[in-house]
NUROTOR-445545 format. One record per residue (C-alpha): residue number from 1; residue in three letters; y, x, z. Coordinates in pm, whole numbers, plus 50000, padded with zeros to 5 digits. Each point is the difference from the previous one (the first is absolute). Example, Ala and Ser with C-alpha at 12.3 -4.5 7.8 and 13.67 -1.06 7.14 Angstrom:
2
(r 1 'ala' (49550 51230 50780))
(r 2 'ser' (50344 50137 49934))
This chain:
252
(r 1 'unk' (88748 21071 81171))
(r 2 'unk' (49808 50064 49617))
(r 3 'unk' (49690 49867 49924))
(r 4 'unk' (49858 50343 50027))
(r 5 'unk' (50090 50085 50322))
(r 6 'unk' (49722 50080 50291))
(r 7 'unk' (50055 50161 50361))
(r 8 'unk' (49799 50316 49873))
(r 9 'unk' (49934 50036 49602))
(r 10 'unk' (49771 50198 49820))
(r 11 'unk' (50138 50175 49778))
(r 12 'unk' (49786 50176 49718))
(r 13 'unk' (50109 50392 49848))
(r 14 'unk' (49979 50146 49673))
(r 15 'unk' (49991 50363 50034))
(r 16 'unk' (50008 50363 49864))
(r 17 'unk' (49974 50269 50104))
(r 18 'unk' (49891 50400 49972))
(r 19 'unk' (49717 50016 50197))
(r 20 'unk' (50035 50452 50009))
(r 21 'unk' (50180 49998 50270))
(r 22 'unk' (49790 49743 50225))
(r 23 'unk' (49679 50023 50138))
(r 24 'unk' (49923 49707 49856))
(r 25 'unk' (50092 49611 50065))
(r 26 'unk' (49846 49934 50309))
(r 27 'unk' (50185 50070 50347))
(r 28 'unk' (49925 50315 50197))
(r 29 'unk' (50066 50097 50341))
(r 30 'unk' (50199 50371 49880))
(r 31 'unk' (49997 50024 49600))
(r 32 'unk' (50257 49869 49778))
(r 33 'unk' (49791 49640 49833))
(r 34 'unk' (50127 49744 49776))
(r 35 'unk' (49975 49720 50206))
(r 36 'unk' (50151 50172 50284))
(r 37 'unk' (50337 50085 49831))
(r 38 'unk' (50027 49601 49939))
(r 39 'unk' (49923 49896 50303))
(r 40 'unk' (50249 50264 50121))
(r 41 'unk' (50292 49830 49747))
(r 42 'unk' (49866 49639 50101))
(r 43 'unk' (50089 50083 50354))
(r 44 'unk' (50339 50147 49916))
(r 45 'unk' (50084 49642 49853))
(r 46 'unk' (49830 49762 50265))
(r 47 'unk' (50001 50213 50359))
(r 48 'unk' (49630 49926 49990))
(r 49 'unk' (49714 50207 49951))
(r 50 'unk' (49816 49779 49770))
(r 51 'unk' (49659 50077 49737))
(r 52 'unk' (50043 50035 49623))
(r 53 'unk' (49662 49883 49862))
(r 54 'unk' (49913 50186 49669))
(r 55 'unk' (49754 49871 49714))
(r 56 'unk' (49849 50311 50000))
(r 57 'unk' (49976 50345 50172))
(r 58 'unk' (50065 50263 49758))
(r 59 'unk' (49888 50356 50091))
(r 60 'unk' (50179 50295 50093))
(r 61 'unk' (50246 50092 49697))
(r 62 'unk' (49906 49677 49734))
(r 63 'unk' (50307 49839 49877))
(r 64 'unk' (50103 49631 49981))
(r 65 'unk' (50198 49817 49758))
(r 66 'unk' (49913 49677 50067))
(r 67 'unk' (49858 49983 50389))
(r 68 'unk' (50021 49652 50180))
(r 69 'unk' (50078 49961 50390))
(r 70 'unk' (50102 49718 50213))
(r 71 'unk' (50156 50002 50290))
(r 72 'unk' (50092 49742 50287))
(r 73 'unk' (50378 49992 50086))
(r 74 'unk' (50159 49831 50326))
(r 75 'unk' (50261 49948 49804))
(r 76 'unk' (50069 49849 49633))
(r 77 'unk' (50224 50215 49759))
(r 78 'unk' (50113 49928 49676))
(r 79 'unk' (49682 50142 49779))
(r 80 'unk' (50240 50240 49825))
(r 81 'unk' (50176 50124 50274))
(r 82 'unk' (49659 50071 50181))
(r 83 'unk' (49877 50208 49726))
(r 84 'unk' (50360 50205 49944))
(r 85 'unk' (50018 50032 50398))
(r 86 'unk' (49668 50129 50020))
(r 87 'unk' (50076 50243 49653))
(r 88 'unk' (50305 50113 50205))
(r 89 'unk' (49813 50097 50339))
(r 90 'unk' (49648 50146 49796))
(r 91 'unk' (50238 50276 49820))
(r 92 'unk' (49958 50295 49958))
(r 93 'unk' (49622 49897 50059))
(r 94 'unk' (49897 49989 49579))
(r 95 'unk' (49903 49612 50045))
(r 96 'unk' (50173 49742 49851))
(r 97 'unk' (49976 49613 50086))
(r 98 'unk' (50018 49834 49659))
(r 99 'unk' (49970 49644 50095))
(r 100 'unk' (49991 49753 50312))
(r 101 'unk' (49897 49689 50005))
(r 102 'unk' (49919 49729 50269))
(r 103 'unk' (49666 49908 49995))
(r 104 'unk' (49772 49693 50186))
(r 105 'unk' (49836 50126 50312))
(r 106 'unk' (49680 49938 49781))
(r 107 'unk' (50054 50328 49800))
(r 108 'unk' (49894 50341 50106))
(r 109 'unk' (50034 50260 49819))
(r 110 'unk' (49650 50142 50014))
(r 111 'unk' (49768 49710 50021))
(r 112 'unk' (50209 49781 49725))
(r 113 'unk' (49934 50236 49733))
(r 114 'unk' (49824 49914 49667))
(r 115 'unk' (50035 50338 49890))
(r 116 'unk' (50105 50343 50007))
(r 117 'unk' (50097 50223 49681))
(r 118 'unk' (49994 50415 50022))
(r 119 'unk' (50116 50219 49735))
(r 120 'unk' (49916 50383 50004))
(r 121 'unk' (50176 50255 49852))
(r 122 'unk' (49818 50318 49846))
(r 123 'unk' (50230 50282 49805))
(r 124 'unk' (49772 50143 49763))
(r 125 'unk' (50141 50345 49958))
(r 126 'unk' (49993 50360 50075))
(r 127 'unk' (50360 50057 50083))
(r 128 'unk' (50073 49922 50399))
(r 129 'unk' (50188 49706 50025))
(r 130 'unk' (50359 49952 50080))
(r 131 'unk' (50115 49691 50038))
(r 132 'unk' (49649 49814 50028))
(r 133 'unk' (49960 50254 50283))
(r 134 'unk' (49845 49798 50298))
(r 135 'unk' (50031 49684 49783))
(r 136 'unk' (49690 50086 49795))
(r 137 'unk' (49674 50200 49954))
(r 138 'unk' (49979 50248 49784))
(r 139 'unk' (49686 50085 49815))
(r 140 'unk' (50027 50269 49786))
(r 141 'unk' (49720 49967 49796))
(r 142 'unk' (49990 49825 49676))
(r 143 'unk' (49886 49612 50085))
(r 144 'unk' (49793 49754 49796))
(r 145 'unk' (50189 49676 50105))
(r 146 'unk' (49791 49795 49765))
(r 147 'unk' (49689 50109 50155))
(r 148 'unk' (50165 49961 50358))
(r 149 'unk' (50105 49605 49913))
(r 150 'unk' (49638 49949 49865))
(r 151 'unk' (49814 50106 50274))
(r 152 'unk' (50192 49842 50223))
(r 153 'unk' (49949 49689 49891))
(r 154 'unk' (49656 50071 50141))
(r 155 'unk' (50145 49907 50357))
(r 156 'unk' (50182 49670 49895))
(r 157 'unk' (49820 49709 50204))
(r 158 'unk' (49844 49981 50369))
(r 159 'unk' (49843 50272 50130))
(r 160 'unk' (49892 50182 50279))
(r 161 'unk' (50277 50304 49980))
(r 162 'unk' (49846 50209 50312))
(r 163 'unk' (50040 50300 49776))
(r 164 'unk' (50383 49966 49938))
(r 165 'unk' (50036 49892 50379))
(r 166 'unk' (50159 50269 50221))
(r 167 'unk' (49770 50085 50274))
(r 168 'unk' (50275 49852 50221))
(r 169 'unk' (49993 49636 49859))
(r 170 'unk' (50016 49743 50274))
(r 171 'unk' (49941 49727 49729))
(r 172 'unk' (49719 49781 50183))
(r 173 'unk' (49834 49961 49592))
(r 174 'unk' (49979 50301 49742))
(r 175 'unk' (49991 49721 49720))
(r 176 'unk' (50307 49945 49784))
(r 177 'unk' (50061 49789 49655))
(r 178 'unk' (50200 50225 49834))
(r 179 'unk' (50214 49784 49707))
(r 180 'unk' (50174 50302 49811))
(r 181 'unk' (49984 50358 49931))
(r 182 'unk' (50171 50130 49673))
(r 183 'unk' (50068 50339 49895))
(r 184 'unk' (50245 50115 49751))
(r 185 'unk' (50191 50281 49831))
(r 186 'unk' (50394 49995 49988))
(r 187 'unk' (50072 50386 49869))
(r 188 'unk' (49906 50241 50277))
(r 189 'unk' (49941 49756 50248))
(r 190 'unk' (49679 49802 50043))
(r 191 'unk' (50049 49654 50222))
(r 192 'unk' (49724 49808 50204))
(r 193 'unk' (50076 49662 50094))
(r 194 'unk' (49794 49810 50187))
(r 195 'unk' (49974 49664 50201))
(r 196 'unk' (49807 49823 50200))
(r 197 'unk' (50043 49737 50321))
(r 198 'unk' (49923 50321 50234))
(r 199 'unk' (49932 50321 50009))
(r 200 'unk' (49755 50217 50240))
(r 201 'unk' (50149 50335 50157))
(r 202 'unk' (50069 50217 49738))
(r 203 'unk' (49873 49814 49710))
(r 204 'unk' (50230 50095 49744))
(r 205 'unk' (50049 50319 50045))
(r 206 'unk' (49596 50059 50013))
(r 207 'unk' (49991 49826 49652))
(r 208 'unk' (50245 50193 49853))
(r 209 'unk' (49902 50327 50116))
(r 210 'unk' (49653 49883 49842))
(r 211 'unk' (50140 49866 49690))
(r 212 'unk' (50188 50357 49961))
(r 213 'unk' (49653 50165 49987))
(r 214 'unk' (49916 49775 49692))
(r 215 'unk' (50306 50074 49839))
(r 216 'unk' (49935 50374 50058))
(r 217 'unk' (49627 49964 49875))
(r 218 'unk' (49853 50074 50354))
(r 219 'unk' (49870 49635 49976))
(r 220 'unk' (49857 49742 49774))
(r 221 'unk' (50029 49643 50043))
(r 222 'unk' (49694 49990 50094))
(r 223 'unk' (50011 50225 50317))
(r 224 'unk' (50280 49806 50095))
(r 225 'unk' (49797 49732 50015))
(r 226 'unk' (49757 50184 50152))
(r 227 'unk' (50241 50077 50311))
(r 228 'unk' (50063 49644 50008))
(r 229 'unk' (49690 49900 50018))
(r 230 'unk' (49885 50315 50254))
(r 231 'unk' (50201 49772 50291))
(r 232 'unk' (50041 50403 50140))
(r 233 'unk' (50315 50159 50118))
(r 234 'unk' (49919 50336 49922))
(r 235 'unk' (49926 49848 49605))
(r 236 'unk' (50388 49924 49938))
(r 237 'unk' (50170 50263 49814))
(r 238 'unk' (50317 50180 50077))
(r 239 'unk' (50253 49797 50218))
(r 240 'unk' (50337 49946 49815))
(r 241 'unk' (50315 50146 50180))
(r 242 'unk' (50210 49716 50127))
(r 243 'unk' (50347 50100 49862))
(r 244 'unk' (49882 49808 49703))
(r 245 'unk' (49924 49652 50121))
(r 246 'unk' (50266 49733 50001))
(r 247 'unk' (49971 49654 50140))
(r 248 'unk' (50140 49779 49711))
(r 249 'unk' (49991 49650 50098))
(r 250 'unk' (49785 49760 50242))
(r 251 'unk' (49993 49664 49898))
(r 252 'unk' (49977 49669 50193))
């Protein structure tokens, strides 16, 4: 018997995955989810229909590269052999398991997090994209990324983000510290990245769509602020498509 062995170990997942074909991470009763196809490769391994606990719930179509679960196995395999059996039984599913681990029984993979890191992707272009296709947004209008970063540095701290909340939020507070939120130019394409310990509903994707308006001279800093500081809904700018949102890394 090892030192590490238990009767049921937790074991914690690193995972990506292309979130277009998904209806996002969380488990439903008839559409294809993230957290559905892994439970479905989890029970192809153990016999038992078991929960994969995510650190977050990505919407319908954002992409991971970096998303942490945990699961609780009746059963103790080998780390690596538990991620390449599960790799085996998620194809042709476009999720990968890039690392298992076995954790303590202490660590979840939702409430242990410190903090969560987002990167979006906006092609700045006028062609239709190819390859980016579903991976990106394109906004086809020339972009002022300096402007974008500077006014977005008017939402670093804790705040009160009911205007970048999606109506939908079941977050019991609307109040966030937000740690990060850069933006940059690298050629065509203009990159958000962004962190925080948590995120409401639809947070990121209601800044960027916000920060685009800046870049396109729709907005000043100051009526971003102004949005922020309307606590409103119906003040947030344009929403951000999802194709472009990635969950980078969570860490603990």
């Amino acid at each position: 018997m090892t030192a590490n062995w238990k009767p049921m170990p937790r074991y914690k997942l690193t995972i990506e995955y292309d979130g277009a074909p998904f209806f996002g991470w969380q488990v439903q009763d008839t559409l294809p989810s993230v957290q559905g196809a892994l439970e479905a490769a989890v029970k192809a391994m153990t016999g038992a229909d078991l929960r994969v606990h995510g650190a977050g719930r990505t919407d319908a179509g954002v992409h991971a590269r970096g998303q942490v679960a945990h699961v609780d196995v009746d059963k103790q395999f080998p780390p690596g052999r538990f991620r390449d059996g599960l790799n085996a039984h998620l194809r042709p599913h476009p999720i990968a398991v890039l690392e298992a681990e076995i954790v303590p029984d202490s660590f979840e993979a939702r409430f242990s997090a410190v903090k969560r890191h987002y990167r979006y992707r906006v092609i700045n272009t006028r062609a239709n994209l190819a390859l980016d296709a579903g991976h990106a947004w394109r906004v086809p209008r020339k972009l002022d990324a300096e402007a974008m970063h500077a006014a977005a540095q008017r939402l670093l701290g804790r705040h009160d983000f009911t205007t970048f909340r999606d109506t939908e939020c079941q977050a019991k507070s609307p109040e966030k510290t937000l740690d990060q939120l850069d933006v940059m130019r690298d050629g065509r394409e203009i990159i958000i990245v962004t962190s925080a310990r948590s995120f409401l509903h639809s947070q990121v994707r209601s800044m960027v769509g916000s920060l685009v308006w800046v870049g396109e001279g729709r907005w000043t800093a100051d009526d971003l602020s102004a949005a922020l500081a309307a606590r409103n809904r119906a003040a947030c700018g344009i929403v951000a498509p999802p194709e472009g949102l990635y969950l980078m890394k969570v860490d603990y």
